[in-house]
C-alpha positions as CSV (number, residue, x, y, z in Angstrom):
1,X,16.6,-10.3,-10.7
2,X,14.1,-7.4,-11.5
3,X,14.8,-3.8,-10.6
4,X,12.8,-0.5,-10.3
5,X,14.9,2.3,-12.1
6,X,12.6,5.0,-11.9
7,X,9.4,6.4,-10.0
8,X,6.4,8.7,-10.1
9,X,4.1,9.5,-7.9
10,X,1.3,12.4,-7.1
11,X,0.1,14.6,-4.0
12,X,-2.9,11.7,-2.9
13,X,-6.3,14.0,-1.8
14,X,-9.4,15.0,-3.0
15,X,-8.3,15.9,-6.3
16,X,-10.8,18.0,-7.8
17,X,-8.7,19.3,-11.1
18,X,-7.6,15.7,-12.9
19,X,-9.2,12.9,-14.4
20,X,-7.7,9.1,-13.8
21,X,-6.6,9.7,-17.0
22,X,-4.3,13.0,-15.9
23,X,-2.9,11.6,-13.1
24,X,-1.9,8.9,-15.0
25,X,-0.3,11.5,-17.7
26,X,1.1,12.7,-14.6
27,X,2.9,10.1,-13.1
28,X,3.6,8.7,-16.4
29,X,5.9,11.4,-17.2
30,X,7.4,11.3,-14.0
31,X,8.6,7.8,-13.7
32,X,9.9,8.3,-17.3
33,X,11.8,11.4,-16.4
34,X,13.2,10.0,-13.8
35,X,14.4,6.5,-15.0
36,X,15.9,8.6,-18.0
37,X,14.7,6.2,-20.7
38,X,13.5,6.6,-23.8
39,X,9.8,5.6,-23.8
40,X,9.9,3.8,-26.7
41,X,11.7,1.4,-25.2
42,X,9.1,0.4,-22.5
43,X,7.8,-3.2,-24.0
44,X,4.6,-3.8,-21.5
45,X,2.2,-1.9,-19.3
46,X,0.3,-2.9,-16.6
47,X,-2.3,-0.6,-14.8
48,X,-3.7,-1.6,-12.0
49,X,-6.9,0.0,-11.2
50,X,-9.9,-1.3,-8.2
51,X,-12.8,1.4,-10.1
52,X,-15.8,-1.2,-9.3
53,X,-17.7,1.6,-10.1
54,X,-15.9,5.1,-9.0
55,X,-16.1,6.5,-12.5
56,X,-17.6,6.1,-15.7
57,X,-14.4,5.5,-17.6
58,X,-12.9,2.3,-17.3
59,X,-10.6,0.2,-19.5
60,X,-7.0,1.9,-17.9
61,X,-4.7,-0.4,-19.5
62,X,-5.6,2.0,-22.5
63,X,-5.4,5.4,-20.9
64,X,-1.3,5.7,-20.3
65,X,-0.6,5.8,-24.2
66,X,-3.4,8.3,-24.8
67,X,-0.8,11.2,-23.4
68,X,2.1,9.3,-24.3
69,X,1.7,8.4,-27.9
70,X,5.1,6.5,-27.9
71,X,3.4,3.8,-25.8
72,X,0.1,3.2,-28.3
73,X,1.6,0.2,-29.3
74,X,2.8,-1.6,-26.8
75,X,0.7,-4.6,-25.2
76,X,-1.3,-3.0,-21.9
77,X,-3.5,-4.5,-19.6
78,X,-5.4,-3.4,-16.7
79,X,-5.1,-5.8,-13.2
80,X,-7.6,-5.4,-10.0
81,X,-6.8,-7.5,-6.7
82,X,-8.7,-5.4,-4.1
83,X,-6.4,-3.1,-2.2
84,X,-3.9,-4.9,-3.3
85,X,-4.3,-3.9,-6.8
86,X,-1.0,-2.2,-6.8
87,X,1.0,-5.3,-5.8
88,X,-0.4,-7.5,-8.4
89,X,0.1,-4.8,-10.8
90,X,4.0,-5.1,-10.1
91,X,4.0,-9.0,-10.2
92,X,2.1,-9.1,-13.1
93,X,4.8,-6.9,-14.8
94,X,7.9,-8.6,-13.0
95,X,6.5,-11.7,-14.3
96,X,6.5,-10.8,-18.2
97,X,10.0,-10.1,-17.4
98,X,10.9,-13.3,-15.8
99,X,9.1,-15.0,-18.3
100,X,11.5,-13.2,-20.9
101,X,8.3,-11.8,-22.8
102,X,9.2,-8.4,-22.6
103,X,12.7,-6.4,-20.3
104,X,11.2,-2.8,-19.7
105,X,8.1,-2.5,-17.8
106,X,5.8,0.9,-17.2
107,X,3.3,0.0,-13.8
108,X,0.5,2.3,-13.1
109,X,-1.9,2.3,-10.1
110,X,-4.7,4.3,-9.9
111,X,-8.0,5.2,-8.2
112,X,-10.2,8.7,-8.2
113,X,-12.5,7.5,-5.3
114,X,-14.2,11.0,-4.5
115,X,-16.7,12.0,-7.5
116,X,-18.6,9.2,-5.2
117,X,-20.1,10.4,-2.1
118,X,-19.0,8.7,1.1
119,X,-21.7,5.9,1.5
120,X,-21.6,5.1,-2.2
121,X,-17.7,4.8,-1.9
122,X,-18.0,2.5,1.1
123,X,-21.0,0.3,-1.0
124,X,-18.5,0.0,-3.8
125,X,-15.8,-0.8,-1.4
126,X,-17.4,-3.6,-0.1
127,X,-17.4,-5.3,-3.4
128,X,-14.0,-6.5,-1.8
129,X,-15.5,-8.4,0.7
130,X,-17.8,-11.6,0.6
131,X,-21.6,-9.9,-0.2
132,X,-23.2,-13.6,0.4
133,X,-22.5,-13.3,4.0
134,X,-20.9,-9.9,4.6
135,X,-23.2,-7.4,2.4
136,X,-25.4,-6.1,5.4
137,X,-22.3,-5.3,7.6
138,X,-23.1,-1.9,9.0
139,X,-20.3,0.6,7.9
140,X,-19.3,-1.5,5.0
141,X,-15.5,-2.0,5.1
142,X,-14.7,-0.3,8.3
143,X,-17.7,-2.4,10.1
144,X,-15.8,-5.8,9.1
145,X,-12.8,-4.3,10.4
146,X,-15.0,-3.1,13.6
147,X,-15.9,-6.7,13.6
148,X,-12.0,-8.0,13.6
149,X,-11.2,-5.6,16.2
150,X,-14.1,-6.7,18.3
151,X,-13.1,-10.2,18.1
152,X,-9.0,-9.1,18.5
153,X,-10.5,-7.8,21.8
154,X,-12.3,-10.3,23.1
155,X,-9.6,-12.5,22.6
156,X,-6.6,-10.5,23.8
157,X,-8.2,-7.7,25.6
158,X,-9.0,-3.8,24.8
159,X,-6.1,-2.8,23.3
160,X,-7.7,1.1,21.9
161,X,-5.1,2.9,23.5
162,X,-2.3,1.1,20.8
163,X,-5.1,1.7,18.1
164,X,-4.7,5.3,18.8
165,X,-1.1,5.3,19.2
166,X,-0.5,3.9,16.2
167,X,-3.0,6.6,14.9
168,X,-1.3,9.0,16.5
169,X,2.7,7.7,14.9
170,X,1.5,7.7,11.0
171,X,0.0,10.9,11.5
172,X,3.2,12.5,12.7
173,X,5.1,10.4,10.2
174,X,2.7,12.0,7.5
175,X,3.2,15.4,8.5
176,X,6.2,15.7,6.5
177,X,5.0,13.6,3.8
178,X,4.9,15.8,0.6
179,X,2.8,13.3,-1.2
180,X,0.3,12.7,1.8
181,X,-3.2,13.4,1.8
182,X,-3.2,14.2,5.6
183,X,-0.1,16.3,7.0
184,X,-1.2,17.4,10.1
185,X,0.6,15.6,13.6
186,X,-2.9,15.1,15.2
187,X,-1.0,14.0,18.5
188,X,-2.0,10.8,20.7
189,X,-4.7,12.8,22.8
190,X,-6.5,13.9,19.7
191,X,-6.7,10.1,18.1
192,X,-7.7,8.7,21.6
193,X,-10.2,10.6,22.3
194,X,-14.0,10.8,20.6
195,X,-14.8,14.6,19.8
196,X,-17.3,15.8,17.0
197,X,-14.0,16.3,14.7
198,X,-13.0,12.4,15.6
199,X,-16.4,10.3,15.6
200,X,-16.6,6.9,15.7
201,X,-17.4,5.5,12.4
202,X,-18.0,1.8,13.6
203,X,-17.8,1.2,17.4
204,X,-15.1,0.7,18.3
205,X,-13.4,2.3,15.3
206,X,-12.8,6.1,15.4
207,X,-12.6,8.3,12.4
208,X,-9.0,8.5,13.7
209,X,-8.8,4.8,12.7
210,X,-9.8,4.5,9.2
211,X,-7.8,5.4,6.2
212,X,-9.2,8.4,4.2
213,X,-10.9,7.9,0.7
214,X,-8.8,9.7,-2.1
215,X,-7.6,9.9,-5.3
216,X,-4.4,9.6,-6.8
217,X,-1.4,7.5,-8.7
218,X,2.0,6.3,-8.7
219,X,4.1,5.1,-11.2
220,X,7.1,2.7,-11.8
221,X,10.0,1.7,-14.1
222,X,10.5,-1.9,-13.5
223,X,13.5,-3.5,-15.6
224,X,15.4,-6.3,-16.0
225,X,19.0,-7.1,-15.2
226,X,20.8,-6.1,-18.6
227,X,18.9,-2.8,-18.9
228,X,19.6,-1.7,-15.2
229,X,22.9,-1.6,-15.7
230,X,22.9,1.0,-17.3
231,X,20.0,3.2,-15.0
232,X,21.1,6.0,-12.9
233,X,19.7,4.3,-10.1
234,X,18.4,0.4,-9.6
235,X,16.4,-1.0,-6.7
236,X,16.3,-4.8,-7.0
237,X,13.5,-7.2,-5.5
238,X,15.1,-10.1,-3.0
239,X,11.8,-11.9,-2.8
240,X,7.7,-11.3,-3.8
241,X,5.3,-13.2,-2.4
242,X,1.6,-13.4,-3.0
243,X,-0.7,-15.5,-0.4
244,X,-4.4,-15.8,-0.5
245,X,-6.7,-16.9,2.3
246,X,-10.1,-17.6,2.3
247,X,-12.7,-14.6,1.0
248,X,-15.3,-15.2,4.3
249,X,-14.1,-14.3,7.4
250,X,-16.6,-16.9,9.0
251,X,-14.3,-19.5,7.5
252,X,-10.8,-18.2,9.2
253,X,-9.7,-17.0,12.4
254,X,-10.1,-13.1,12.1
255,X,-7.8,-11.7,14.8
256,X,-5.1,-13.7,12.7
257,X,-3.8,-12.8,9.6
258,X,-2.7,-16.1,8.4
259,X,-2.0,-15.1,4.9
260,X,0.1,-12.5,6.0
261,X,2.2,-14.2,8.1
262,X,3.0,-17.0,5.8
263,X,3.8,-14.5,2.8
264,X,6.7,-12.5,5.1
265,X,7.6,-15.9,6.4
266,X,8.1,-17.0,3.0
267,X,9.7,-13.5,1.6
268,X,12.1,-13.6,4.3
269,X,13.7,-17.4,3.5
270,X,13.6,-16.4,0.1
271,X,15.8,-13.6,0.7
272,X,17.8,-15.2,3.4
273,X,17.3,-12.4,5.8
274,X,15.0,-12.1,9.1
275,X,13.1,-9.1,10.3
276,X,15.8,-7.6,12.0
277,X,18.0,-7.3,8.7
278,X,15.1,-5.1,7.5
279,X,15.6,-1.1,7.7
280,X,11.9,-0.4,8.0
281,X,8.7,-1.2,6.6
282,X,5.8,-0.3,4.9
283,X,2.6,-2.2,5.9
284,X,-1.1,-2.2,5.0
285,X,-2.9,-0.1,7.6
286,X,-6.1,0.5,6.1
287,X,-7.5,0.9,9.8
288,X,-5.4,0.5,12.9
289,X,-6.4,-3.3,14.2
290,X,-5.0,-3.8,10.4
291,X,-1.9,-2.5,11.6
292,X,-1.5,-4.2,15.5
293,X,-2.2,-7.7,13.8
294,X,0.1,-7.2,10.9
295,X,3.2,-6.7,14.0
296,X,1.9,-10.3,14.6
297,X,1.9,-11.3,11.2
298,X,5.1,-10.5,10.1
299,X,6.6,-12.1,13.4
300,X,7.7,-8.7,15.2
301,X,5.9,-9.9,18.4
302,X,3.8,-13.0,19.5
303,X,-0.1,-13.2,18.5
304,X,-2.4,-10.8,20.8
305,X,1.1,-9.0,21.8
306,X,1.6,-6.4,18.5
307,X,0.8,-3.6,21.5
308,X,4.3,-4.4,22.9
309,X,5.7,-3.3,19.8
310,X,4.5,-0.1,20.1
311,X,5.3,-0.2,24.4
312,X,8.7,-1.3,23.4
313,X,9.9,1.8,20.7
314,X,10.0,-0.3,18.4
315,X,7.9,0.4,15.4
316,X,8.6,4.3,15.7
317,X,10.8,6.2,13.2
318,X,13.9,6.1,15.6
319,X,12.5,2.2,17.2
320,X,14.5,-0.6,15.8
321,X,11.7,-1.5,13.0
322,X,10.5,1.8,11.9
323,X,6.7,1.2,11.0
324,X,5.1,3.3,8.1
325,X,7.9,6.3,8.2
326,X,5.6,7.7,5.2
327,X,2.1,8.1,7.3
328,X,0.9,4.4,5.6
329,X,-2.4,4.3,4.2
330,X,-3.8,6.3,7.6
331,X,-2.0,9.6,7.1
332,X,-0.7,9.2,2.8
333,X,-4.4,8.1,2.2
334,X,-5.4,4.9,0.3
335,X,-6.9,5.7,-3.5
336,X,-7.4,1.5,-4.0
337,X,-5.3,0.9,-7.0
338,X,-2.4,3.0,-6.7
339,X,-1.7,2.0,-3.0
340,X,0.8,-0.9,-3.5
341,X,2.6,1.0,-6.1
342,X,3.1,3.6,-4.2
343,X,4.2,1.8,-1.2
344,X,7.0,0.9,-3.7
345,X,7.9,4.5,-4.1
346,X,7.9,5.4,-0.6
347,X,10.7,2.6,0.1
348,X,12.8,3.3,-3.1
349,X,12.6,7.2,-2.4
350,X,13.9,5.7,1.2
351,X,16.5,3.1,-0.2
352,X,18.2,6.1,-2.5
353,X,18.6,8.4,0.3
354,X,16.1,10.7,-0.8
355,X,12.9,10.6,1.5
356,X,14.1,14.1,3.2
357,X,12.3,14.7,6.1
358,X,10.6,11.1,6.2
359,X,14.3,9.5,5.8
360,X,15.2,6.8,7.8
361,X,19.0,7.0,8.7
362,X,21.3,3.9,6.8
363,X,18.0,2.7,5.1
364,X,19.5,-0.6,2.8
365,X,16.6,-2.9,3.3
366,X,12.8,-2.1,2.8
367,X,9.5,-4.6,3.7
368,X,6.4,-3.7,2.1
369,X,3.3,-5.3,2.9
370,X,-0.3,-4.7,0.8
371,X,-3.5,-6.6,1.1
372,X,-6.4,-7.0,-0.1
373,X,-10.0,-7.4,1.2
374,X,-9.6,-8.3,5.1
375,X,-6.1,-10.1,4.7
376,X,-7.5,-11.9,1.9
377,X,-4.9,-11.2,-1.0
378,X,-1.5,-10.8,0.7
379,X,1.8,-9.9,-0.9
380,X,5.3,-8.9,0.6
381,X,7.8,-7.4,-1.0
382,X,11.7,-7.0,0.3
383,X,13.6,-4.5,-1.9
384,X,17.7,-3.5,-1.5
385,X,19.5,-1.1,-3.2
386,X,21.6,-2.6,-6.1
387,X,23.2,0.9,-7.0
């Protein structure tokens, strides 16, 4: 088994004062803090980092050691999966250890999306997608997820009211997020309605709909068995799973994520548990349809029926499956690279009783879910508190 021992993790935002390289420092010195280690002791870094093109600097897996000099010679790399940069990041690292090459890990993810300006962002952003067939989509990545809504709607019927609810749930779950990049309750009215302060961006996606471009970084201590016996606190993994479907969406059904459902189906027999073991989950919603499909995916309703999720309680932070009890991506924003680590943090801050205002009561059993591209690259995680 592998375990997370310690955690970093900044305020995500326009972050106009630090470099990738200080909010690296940052979270760096965090996770280290926290796990009480010594950092010499850390025997392999793994930063994962999207950049195609944000900033000038590149080459991360050098940039932790530069403020840490403890680390400047231990082996580093830098990882990029899409949006799921974060996740492969961790499973790159949790694999050294497996593979016995190294027992103390240090995972970084990263992104400082907002020197770009917005249509330059969404260009680079659309790197993640397939350019042969999908480069001229208007909108870049929120028109190919204007085009999976459309075609969710055709197929099971307008369902924009549940887009806006669910809108309307991570917001208020975001409001007391410290870390968030939005903490403001915009309320269902607000997110339901167009207005000139909620546009649409892509018809039928609203600017209430799409995550926010930000910056910012998370860290995390990820160890193995022997040395997290000894940690002040230790969050184990249960299962990982990484699926990948086909990059064009002409070549898949788009109002299914396939990927997704296999990796949870597979995470969960791993583990030996179902969804309703599961205390809550964090899940990938970049824009809301991402959300409403991913209820399907992970097998909390049947296809074309995520809305009754939402009809039913369910996915709310006092429903049966609480749903993104730190805003998700929509409210906590969505800087590329340090997403998936920092859905990790979220659940451990849950699993150790310390999310405050975001707790969720008697959380033992956390679900993550990051992707990348449109359900392209597709990992679950299912994490427990060891100690």
């Amino acid at each position: 088994m592998t375990n997370i021992i310690g955690w970093g993790h900044n305020k995500f935002g326009k972050n106009d004062e630090q470099s990738s390289e200080d909010m690296i420092a940052d979270v760096v010195s965090q996770a280290i803090k926290h796990a009480d280690i010594d950092p010499k002791e850390i025997d392999n870094i793994v930063v994962g980092t999207f950049n195609n093109g944000f900033q000038k600097q590149d080459f991360h897996g050098a940039l932790p050691a530069i403020n840490c000099e403890d680390l400047k010679y231990v082996p580093s790399i830098r990882v990029e999966n899409a949006c799921a940069t974060g996740s492969a990041a961790i499973n790159t690292a949790i694999n050294s250890i497996d593979a016995k090459k190294s027992k103390l890990n240090l995972v970084v993810g990263v992104e400082k999306m907002t020197d770009r300006t917005t249509s330059e962002a969404g260009d680079i952003l659309l790197g993640a997608s397939y350019r042969k067939e999908e480069d001229k989509i208007n909108g870049g990545f929120a028109g190919v997820f204007a085009q999976i809504t459309d075609a969710y709607f055709q197929k099971f019927g307008d369902k924009s009211k549940y887009l806006s609810k669910i809108s309307a749930k991570n917001h208020k779950n975001g409001s007391v997020n410290p870390y968030a990049h939005m903490q403001v309750d915009l309320g269902y009215d607000f997110c339901n309605n167009i207005s000139e302060k909620n546009p649409l961006v892509v018809s039928p996606l609203k600017r209430s709909d799409c995550s926010m471009i930000s910056d910012g970084a998370a860290a995390l201590i990820i160890a193995d068995d022997d040395i997290a016996e000894n940690a002040q606190q230790a969050i184990r993994f249960l299962s990982r799973v990484q699926t990948n479907d086909i990059l064009p969406m002409s070549k898949r059904d788009k109002t299914e994520f396939k990927g997704a459902s296999i990796s949870w189906q597979k995470a969960l027999n791993e583990s030996k548990l179902t969804l309703n073991d599961l205390s809550f989950v964090e899940t990938h919603d970049c824009f809301t349809i991402a959300e409403l499909i991913e209820y399907e995916a992970m097998g909390l309703t049947k296809r074309g029926e995520g809305f009754r999720a939402l009809e039913e309680g369910v996915v709310y932070k006092d429903g049966k499956l609480p749903i993104n009890p730190s805003g998700g991506l929509k409210a906590k924003g969505h800087p590329v690279g340090a997403t998936g680590v920092s859905q990790h943090v979220m659940a451990c801050m849950q699993l150790v009783n310390e999310a405050n205002e975001m707790q969720i009561n008697n959380a033992t059993l956390a679900g993550i879910f990051n992707m990348g591209g449109s359900a392209v690259a597709n990992y679950v995680s299912i994490l427990e508190r060891k100690f």
